[in-house]
C-alpha positions as CSV (number, residue, x, y, z in Angstrom):
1,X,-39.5,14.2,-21.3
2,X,-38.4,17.0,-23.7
3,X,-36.3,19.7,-21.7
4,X,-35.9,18.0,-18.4
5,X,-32.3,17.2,-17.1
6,X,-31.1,13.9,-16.3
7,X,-29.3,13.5,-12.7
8,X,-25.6,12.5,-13.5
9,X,-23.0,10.8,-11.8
10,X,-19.8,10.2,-11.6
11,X,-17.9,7.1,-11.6
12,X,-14.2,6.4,-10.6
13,X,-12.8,3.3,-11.8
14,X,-11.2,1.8,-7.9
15,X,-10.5,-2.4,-8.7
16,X,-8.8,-3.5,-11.6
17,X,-10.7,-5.8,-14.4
18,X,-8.3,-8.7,-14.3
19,X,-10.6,-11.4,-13.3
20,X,-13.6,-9.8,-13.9
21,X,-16.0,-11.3,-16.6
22,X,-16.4,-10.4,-20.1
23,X,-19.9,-8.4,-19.5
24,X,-18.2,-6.4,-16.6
25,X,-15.4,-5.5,-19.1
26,X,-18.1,-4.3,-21.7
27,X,-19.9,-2.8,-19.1
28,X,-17.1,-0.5,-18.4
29,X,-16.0,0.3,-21.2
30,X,-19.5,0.9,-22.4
31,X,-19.3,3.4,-19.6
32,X,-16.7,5.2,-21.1
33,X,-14.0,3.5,-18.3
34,X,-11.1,2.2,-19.7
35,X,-7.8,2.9,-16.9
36,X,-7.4,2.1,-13.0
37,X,-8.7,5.8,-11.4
38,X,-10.2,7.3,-14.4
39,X,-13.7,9.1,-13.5
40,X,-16.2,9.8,-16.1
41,X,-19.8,11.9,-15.3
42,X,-22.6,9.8,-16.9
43,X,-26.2,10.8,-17.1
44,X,-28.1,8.6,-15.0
45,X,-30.5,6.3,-17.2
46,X,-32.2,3.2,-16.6
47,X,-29.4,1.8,-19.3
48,X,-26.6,3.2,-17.1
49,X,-28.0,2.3,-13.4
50,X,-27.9,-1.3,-14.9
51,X,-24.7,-1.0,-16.5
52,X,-23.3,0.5,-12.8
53,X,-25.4,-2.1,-11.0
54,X,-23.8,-4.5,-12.1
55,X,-20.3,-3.3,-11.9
56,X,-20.3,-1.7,-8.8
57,X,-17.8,-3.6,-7.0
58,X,-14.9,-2.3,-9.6
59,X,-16.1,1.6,-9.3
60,X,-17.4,4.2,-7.2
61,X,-20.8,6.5,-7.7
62,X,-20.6,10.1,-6.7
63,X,-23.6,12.4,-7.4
64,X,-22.4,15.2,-9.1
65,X,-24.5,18.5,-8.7
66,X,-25.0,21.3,-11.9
């Protein structure tokens, strides 16, 4: 695994949190998300396709290419 590059992504913040749960909250912010329309690039893990899975109604994925 040494020396290969992870595929990133990145993710736009597009629904607000209010009324989402406390996971989904933690989720995001473990994501680096933290305003309305703020996009972070992640590197696409097993960890982080979880964490996105399972917010993925409050953001949007975008492949980005290096």
């Amino acid at each position: 695994m040494e020396g290969e590059a992870m595929a990133k992504v990145k993710l736009t913040q597009i629904k607000s949190k209010s009324g989402a749960t406390k996971r989904q909250i933690a989720n995001l912010t473990s994501l680096g998300i933290h305003k309305m329309h703020q996009s972070v690039v992640v590197e696409l893990t097993p960890v982080t396709e979880g964490m996105i899975e399972r917010v993925s109604h409050l953001v949007t994925v975008e492949p980005v290419n290096e």
